[in-house]
C-alpha positions, -999 to 999 in steps of 0.1 A, spaced: 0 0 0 15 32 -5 1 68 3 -8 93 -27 -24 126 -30 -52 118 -55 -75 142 -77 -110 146 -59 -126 142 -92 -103 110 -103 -126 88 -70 -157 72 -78 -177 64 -47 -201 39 -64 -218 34 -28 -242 63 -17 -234 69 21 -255 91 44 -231 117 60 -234 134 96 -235 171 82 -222 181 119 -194 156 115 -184 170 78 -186 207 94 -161 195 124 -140 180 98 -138 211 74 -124 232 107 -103 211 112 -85 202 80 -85 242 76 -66 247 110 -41 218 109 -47 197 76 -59 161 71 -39 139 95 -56 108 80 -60 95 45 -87 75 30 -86 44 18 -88 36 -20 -91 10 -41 -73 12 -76 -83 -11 -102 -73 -9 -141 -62 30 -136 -92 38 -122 -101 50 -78 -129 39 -63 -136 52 -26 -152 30 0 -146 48 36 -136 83 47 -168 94 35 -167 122 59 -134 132 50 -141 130 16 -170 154 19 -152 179 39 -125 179 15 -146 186 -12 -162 212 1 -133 229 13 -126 230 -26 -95 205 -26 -81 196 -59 -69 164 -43 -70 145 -16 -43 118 5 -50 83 2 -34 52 6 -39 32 -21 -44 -2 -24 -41 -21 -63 -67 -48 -65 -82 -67 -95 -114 -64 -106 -126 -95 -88 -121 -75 -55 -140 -46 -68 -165 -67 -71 -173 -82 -36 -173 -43 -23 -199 -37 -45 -221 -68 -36 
């Protein structure tokens, strides 16, 4: 696994997740003050990201108008794509 700073718009999140809008708003503070101290998790499969956790941080990122975003990336065939999405 290695750790990468990703474009936001290169992550497909293929699984809609119901975020905490007080949790995102804590988030966004705090990755203004002192910066995201932890990176989500991604899957990369044939070239492409696909984003399963760090919903939260994703959001906040996002919203804080990051170009990219840190994430430690983990290559996986398309077979293991598959059982997240099942």
């Amino acid at each position: 696994m290695k750790i990468e700073d990703i474009p936001i718009e290169a992550i497909r999140r293929p699984l809609p997740r119901q975020n905490d809008p007080e949790k995102v708003k804590a988030l966004m503070a705090s990755i203004q003050e002192i910066g995201l101290q932890e990176p989500i998790d991604v899957l990369e499969v044939e070239g492409q990201y696909y984003g399963f956790s760090g919903c939260h941080r994703y959001e906040a990122c996002q919203r804080l108008g990051h170009e990219t975003i840190r994430c430690r990336v983990r290559r996986a065939p398309r077979a293991v794509l598959q059982r997240h999405l099942a």
